[in-house]
N, C-alpha and C positions, 0 to 999 in steps of 0.2 A: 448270592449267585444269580444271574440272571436267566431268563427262559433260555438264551441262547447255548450258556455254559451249559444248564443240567442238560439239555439235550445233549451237546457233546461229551458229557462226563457219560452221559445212558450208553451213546452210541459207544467210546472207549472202554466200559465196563462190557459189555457183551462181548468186544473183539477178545477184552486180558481172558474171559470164559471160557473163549475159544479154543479148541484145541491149534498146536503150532502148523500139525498136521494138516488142519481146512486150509490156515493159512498159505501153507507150501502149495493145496492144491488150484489153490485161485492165483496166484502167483505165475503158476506155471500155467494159466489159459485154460485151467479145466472147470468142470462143472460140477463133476463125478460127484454118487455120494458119499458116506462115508465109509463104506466096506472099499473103496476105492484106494485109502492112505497108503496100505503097505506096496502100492504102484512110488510113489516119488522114492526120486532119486535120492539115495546117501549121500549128503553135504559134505567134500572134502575139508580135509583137516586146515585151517587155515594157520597161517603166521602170528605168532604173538608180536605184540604194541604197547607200547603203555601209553595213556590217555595223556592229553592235553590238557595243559593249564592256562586260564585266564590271565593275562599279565595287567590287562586294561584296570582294575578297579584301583591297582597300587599307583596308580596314576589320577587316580584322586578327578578332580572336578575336569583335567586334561582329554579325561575318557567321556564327559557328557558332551556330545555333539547335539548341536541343532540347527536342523534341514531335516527336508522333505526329502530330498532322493542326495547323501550323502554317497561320493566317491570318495576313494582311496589309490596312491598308485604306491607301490615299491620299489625302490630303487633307489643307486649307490650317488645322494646328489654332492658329493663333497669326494668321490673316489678315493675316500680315506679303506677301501676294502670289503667293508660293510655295509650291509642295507637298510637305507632311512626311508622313510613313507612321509606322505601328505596325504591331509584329509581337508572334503570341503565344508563351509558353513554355509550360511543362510545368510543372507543382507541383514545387518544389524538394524535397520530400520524397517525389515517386514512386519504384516499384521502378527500382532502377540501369537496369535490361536496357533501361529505353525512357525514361527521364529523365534528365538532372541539371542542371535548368536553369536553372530558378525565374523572375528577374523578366523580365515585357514588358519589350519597347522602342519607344520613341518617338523618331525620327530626327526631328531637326529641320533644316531644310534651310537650310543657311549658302553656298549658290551654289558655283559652281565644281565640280561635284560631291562637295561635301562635305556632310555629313552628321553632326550632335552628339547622341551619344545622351543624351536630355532624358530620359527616363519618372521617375526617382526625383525632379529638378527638378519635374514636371508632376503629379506624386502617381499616378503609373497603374502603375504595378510591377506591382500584383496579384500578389507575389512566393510565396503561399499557394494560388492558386486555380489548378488545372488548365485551361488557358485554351486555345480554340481559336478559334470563329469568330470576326470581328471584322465591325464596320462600326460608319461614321461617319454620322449625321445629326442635325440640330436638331432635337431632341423640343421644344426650348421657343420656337422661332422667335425668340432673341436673336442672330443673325447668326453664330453659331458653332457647328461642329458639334460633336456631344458623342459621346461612343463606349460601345456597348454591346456589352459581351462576354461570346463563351458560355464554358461551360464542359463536361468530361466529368468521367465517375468515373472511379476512380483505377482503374489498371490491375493486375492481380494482386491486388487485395481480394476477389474474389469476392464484394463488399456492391454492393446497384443501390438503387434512391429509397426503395423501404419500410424500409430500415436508417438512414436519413438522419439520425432523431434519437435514433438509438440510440449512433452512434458517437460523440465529442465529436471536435468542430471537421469535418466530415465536410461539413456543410451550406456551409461557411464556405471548403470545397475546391471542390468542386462544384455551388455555384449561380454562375448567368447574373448580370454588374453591369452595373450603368450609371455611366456618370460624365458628369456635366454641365460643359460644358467653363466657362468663367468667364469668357472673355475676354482675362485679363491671362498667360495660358500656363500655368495652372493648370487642374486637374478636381479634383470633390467627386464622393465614392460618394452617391450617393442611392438604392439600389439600396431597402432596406428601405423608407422613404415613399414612394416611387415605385410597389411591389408589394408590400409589405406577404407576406403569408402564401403570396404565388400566385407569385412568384419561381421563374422556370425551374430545376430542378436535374434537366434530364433529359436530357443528354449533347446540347448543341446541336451543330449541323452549321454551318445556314446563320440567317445574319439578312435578313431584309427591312424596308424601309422604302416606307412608302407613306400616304398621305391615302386612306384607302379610302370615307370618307362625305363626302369634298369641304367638310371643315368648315375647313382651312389646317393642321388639326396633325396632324404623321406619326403614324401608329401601326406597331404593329412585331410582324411574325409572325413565330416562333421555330421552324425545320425543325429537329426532332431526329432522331439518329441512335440511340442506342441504346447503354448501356453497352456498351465493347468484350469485357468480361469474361461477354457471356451475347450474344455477337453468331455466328451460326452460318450456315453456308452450304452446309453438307451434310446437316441432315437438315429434317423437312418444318416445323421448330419454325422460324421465321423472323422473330420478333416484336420490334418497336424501341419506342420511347418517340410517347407523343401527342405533338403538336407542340400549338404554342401560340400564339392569334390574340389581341395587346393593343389593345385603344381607350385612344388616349390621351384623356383627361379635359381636359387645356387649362389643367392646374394644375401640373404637374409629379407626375400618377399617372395610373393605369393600371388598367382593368378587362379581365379576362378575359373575353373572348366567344368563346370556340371552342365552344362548345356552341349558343349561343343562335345563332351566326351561320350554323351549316351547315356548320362547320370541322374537326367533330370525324373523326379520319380512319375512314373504314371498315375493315371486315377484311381482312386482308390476301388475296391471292389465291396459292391454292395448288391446284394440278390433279394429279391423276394423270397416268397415260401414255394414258390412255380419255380426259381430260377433267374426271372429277368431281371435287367439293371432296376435300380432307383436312384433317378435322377434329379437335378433341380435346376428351373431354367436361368440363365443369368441375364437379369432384365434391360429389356433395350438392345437384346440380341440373340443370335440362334443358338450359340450355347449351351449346350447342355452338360454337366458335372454328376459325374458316378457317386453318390458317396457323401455328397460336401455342394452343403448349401452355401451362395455367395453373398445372399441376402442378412446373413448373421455378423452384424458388428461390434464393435467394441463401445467403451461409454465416450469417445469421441465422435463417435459416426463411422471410422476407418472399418476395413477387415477385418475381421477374425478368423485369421489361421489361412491356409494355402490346401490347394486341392490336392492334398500327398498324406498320406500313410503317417502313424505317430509311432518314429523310430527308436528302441529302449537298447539296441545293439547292432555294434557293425565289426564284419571281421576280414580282412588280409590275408588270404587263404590261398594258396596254390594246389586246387583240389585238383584239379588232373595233369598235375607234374609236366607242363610244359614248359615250364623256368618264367613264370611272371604270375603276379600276384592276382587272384582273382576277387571278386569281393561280396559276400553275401552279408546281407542286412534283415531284422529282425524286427518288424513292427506288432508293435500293439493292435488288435482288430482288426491287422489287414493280411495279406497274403506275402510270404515269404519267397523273397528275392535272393536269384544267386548272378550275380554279372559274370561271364565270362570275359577275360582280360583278353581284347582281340587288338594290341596296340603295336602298332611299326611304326621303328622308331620314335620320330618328333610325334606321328600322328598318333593320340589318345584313343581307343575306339572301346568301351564295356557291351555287352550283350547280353540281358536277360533271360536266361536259360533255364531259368525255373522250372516252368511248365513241362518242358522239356525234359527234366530228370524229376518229374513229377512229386517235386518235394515244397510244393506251390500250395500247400493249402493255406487258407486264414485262422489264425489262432491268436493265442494272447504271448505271442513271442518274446519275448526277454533277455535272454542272457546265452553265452555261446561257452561252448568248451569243447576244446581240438583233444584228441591224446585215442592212441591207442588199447580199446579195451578189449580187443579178443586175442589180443596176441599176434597177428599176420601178419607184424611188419608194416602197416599203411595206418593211414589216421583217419580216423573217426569225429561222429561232431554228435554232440548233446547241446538240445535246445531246451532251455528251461519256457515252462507254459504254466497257465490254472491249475492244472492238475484235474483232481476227482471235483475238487471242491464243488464245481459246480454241479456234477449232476447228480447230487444228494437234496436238490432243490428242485423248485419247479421251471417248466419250461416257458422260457420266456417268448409272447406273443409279437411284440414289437421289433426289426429288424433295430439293428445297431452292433457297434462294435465288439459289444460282453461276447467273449466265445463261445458262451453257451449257447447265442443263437446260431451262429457257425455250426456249431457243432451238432445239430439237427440234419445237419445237408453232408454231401459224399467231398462237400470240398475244402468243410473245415471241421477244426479239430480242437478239443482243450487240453489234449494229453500231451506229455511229454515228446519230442523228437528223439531216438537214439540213431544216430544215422550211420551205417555200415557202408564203409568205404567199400567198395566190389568193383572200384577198376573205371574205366573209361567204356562207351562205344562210342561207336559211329552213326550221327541221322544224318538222310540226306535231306542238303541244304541247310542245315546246320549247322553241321559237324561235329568234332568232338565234345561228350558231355559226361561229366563224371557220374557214377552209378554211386547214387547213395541210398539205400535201401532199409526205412523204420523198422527199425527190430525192437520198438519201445516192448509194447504188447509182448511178444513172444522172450524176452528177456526175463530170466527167474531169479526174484530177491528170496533170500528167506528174513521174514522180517520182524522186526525187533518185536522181540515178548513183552516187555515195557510198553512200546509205543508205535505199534500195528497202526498202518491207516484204514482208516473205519470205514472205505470199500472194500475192503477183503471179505467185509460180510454183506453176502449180495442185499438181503434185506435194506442195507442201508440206502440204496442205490433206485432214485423212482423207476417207476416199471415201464416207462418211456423208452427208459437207454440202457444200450448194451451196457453188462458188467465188465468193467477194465480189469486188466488181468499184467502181471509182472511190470515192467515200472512204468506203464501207462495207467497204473493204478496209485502211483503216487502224487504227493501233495502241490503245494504252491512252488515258484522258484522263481525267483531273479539273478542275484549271481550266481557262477558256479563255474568251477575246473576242476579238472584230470588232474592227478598226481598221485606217486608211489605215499600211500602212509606209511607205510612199514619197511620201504625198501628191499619187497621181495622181488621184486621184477615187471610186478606188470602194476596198471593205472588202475588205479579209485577213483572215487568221488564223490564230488562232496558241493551242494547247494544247501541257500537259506533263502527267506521268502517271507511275505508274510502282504495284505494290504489290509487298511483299516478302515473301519465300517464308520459313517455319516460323519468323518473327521477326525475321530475319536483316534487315539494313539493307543497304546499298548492296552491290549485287553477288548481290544475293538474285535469282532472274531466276522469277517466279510468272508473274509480266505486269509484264516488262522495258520499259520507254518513256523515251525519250530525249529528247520533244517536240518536236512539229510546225510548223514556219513555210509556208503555204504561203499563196503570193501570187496575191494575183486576175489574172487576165490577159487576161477579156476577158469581163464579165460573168456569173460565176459558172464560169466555165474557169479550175482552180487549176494552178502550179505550185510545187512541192516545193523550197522553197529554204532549210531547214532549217541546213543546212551553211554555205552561201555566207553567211547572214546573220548567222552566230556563236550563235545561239539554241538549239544543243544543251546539253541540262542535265543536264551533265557537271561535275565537277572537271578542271582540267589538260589543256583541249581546245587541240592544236596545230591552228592553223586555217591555217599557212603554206601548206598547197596542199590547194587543194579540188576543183582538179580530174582526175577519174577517169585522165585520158589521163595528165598528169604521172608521170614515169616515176619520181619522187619519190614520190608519193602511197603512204602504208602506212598504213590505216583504224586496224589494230591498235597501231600507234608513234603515232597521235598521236589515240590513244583516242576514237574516232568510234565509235559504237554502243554496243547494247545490252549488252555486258560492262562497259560501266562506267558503266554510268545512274546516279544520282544515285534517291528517290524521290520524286519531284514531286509533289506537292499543290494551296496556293494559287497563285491568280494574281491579281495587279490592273497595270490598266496608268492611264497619266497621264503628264503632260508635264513630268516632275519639273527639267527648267535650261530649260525655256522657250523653247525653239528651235522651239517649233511641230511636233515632231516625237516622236510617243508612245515612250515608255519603258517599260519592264515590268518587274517584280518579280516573281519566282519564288521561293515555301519548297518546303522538300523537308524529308523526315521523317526525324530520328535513330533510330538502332539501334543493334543488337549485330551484331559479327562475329567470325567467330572469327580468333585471334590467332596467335604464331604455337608459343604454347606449346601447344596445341591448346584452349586456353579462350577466352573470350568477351570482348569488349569494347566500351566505348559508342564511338560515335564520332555529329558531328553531323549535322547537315542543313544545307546550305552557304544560303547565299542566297543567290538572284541576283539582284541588279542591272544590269539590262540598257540601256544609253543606248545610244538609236537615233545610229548617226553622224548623221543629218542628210541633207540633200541640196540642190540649187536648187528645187526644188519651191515654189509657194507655198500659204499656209494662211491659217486664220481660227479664231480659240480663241472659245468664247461660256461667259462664267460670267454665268449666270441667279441674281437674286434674286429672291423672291418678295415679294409684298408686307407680306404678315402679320409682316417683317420691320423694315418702314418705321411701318405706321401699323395694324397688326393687321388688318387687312383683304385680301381676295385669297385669292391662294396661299400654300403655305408657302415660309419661307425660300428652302430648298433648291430649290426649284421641282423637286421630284422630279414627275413625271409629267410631264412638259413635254416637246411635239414642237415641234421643230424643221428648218424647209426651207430648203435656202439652192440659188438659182441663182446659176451663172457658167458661162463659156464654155469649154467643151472645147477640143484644139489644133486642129479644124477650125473653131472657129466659130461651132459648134452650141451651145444651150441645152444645159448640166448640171444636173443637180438632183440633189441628196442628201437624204437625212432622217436625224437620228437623234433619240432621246430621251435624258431623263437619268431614269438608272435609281437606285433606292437601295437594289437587290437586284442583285450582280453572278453573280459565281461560285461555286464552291467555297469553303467556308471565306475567302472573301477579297471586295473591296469596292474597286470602279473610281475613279479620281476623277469627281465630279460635272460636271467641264467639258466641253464637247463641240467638240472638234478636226476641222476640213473639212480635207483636201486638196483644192486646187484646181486644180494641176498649172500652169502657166504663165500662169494669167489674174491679170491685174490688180487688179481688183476684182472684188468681192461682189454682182450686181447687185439681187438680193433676198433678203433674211431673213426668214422668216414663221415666227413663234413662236407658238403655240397654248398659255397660261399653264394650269396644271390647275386654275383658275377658269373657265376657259373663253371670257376674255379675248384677243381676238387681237391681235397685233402686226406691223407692217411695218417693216423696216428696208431703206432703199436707196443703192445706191452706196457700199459699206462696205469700206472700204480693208480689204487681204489684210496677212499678216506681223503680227496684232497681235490679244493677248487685248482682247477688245471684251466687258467688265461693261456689261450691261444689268439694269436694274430695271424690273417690272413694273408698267403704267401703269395708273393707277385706271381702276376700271370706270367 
């Protein structure tokens, strides 16, 4: 075991010592000492579940992925009913240390939880192309979705975009494609007429999809991250790749308006320990750049990288309900953007409003998730970040992107986002901006007796920095979403995470994360059931006894924790065997470790397949068509932008109401299914469905029988 682990086994032996009771009270933002316990709140009685099973291993060598930042999307690519996913690989020609993997895969879904990998059937391999994020939507509104995928630069080339047409086949490794799906379970690349010269080659992260001028056809903004090979987090050079805002045309092409539209990202934000910028001049003129030196290039002489932000998330969000999509993005090291959708008509116009709903600070941003978690009927947003990890460490002297040095100052942060929707005001000269309001901190988990995070005990915590307290006191995270586990009525959630230390793949512990399941329990009151639900993302997890008192119970024998994390990445979830009960897909990133000759070795990145046992609970599935689908009119296909309300009756009696939307910008690297699953917990029926089409068309639906995907198509205006 190395120095690293026995520290963290010391630190997690002291928390299992702990009574649950400190735990609750750090949790809940207190200090108090211990004559203080019999103050916390009685933990209501939650809903039973049954845990989740792995389906990935019985899928044999299909479930070893290898990449570095693998997505996944889900979705119905053959509309035989049910939901098939793609995952991406890594250029089969990259350096050994961190590839050998070559083609996607497309799982096509044969029922019973089986699963036939189709991608070379389907033409989507992309068996040459460095392939990371994915997502699925109808760029052409013909009833199927089609899949656009990013790509990075190759890792160890030391070449970033300025080299692109100097190397041969180099363009052809790392640009973004598209493939239009056909219909009959086939895709065609149309990546070149589609984009012609302005084809993404700048290390995508995340994809979104969205109608942003309300005309029925998706267009698609491209978050990049930044060749990994000029990506840095220790010194104040911290510069990733522009991102990129497409208008689809309505023909099957695409124009760039990230400039025209107010898309183009600003400079990056970089402070001293005083405050002021650091800058660097760009020589042979007045120039100055926030953040990002110009003078860094690649092993041809070209660039390295663009003076903008290294984006790992972008999301399609109509956060103050004025019928158009607005779009907030989520960068690594830099400060958190929200555009306001200010567009008439023909004319495009976004507006950074960040600062302005002062949810602008710099962090190590990542991953988004929409969904209602107190119950009020409005939607909320969880941003996955660091977490504690960092500040169980020292504080770092050199200015750069790691959050920890942010997070010294009033404007940045390593904790988690939980962002409480609270409505709209009014600035003048601005105008409307939506009120999203961190309730990380103040939000109380009660958490797992098993596997406490090892800030709960302040000691652990240098004496620098405040102690975080309820879920800004937990771990790492990259993907993550909302969703009923149990089908009682209100949103869970559930992130994984993990990065790895000087290269090193599994077992690397930089910021160790095992991934979090914690369940709602009494509107926005979570607990920690991580364990109990099978959802650690792990290899070879004994899950025969999970609980603490069990005289049986050996964390270390049946590999629960952070020594043997996996490193998590994407996530998408969907109801992939139709039981009404969400299921989740977990990638996690291949490496090298050392072996036992004392050299290095690849090994993969496992998938997981996670199927929700199920439960008696009852539910209601809604797959939204749009109309532009039917008769070219309306919404698009997908009905991406579409809210949806549905009341039933709780187990008193009482009116329930839910909301959610369909998003076609989910996580990390990865892409949710498009249907939108209620639990309704014991009621009967559905007594109202109110769908708001992103035409702007309303709909009612009443007395809607529970237990069954209910396809609605959207009714002419």
């Amino acid at each position: 075991m190395s120095l690293f682990q026995s520290l963290i086994s010391s630190s997690i032996g002291k928390i299992m010592a702990a009574t649950i009771g400190i735990a609750l009270l750090a949790t809940a933002g207190c200090s108090e000492s211990l004559d203080t316990i019999d103050e916390v709140p009685e933990q209501p009685v939650v809903d039973q579940f049954t845990p989740y099973t792995n389906v990935g291993p019985g899928m044999g060598e299909l479930s070893e992925i290898y990449n570095r930042y693998p997505g996944v999307a889900i979705f119905d690519f053959d509309r035989d009913g049910d939901l098939d996913y793609y995952v991406t690989q890594a250029e089969i020609n990259a350096p050994l240390e961190v590839a050998m993997g070559g083609a996607n895969r497309l799982f096509r879904n044969d029922g019973r939880d089986v699963f036939a990998e189709v991608a070379e059937l389907a033409g989507v391999t992309a068996s040459i192309h460095n392939s990371t994020a994915v997502a699925a939507c109808d760029v052409n509104n013909d009833g199927y979705q089609d899949l656009y995928i990013g790509a990075q630069g190759r890792i160890g080339d030391e070449l970033d975009i300025g080299s692109v047409d100097e190397v041969p086949d180099l363009r052809e490794v790392i640009q973004d494609r598209l493939y239009v799906n056909n219909g009959d379970g086939t895709f065609t690349d149309v990546t070149k007429s589609a984009f012609g010269s302005r084809a993404n080659i700048r290390s995508a992260g995340s994809i979104a999809c969205g109608d942003i001028d309300g005309d029925g056809w998706l267009d698609i903004y491209i978050g990049n991250r930044g060749d990994v090979d000029f990506v840095r987090f220790d010194t104040p050079s911290h510069g990733g790749h522009y991102n990129i805002m497409y208008r689809n045309n309505g023909d099957l092409t695409f124009t760039d308006i990230t400039i025209d539209s107010g898309l183009l990202a600003p400079q990056i934000v970089m402070r001293d320990t005083q405050g002021f910028p650091i800058t660097f001049d760009f020589p042979g003129t007045d120039m100055k750049f926030e953040g990002f030196d110009p003078t860094i290039v690649d092993a041809n002489g070209n660039f390295a990288s663009d003076p903008a932000g290294q984006t790992w998330a972008t999301l399609f969000f109509d956060h103050d309900n004025d019928g158009d999509l607005d779009l907030w993005v989520a960068d690594d090291g830099d400060r958190m953007k929200v555009y306001r959708n200010d567009s008439i008509g023909e004319e495009i116009a976004f507006l950074n409003i960040a600062h302005e709903m002062s949810v602008d600070k710099s962090g190590a941003w990542m991953g988004y998730a929409v969904g209602d978690f107190d119950g009020d009927v409005d939607l909320d947003i969880f941003v996955t970040n660091i977490g504690f990890n960092s500040i169980v460490r020292g504080r770092p002297s050199t200015a750069g992107g790691d959050c920890t040095y942010a997070h010294q100052f009033d404007w940045g942060t390593c904790f988690h986002y939980l962002l409480r929707n609270d409505g709209v005001r009014e600035i003048e000269g601005i105008g409307t901006v939506g009120v999203f309001l961190d309730v990380a901190s103040s939000t109380q988990i009660e958490p797992s007796a098993a596997l406490p995070p090892e800030s709960l005990i302040p000691a652990n915590i240098e004496s620098f920095w405040q102690v975080p307290t309820g879920l800004a006191a937990y771990d790492f995270g990259f993907g993550t979403a909302f969703f009923d586990l149990e089908n009682d009525g209100d949103q869970d959630l559930y992130w994984l995470g993990a990065i790895i230390a000087g290269g090193m793949g599994p077992g690397g512990m930089l910021f160790p994360g095992f991934g979090r399941m914690l369940e709602n329990v009494d509107d926005g009151m979570f607990k920690d059931i991580t364990v109990e639900s099978h959802l650690v993302d792990s290899r070879d997890v004994d899950y025969s006894k999970t609980d603490l008192s069990d005289p049986g119970f050996d964390r270390i024998a049946q590999r629960l924790g952070p020594e043997f994390h996996e490193n998590g990445k994407g996530l998408a979830k969907g109801d992939l065997n139709g039981d009404g009960f969400i299921d989740l897909i977990g990638t996690n990133s291949s490496g090298s470790i050392f072996n036992e000759t004392g050299g290095t070795s690849v090994v993969s990145g496992p998938l997981m397949v996670w199927m929700n046992g199920g439960g008696e609970n009852s539910w209601i599935t809604l797959r939204l068509k749009g109309r532009m689908a039917v008769d070219g009119t309306g919404s698009n296909a997908d009905a991406i932008g579409a809210v949806v309300t549905i009341t039933s009756e709780d187990s008193d009696g009482q009116p329930l109401q839910q909301i959610q939307t369909v998003l076609g910008s989910s996580t990390f690297l990865s892409m949710n299914s498009l249907d939108l699953t209620f639990g309704v917990g014991a009621a009967d029926s559905v007594e109202v469905v109110e769908i708001t089409w992103p035409s702007g068309v309303k709909q009612t639906l009443t007395d809607t029988k529970v237990n069954e995907l209910l396809e609605v198509t959207e009714p002419k205006s």
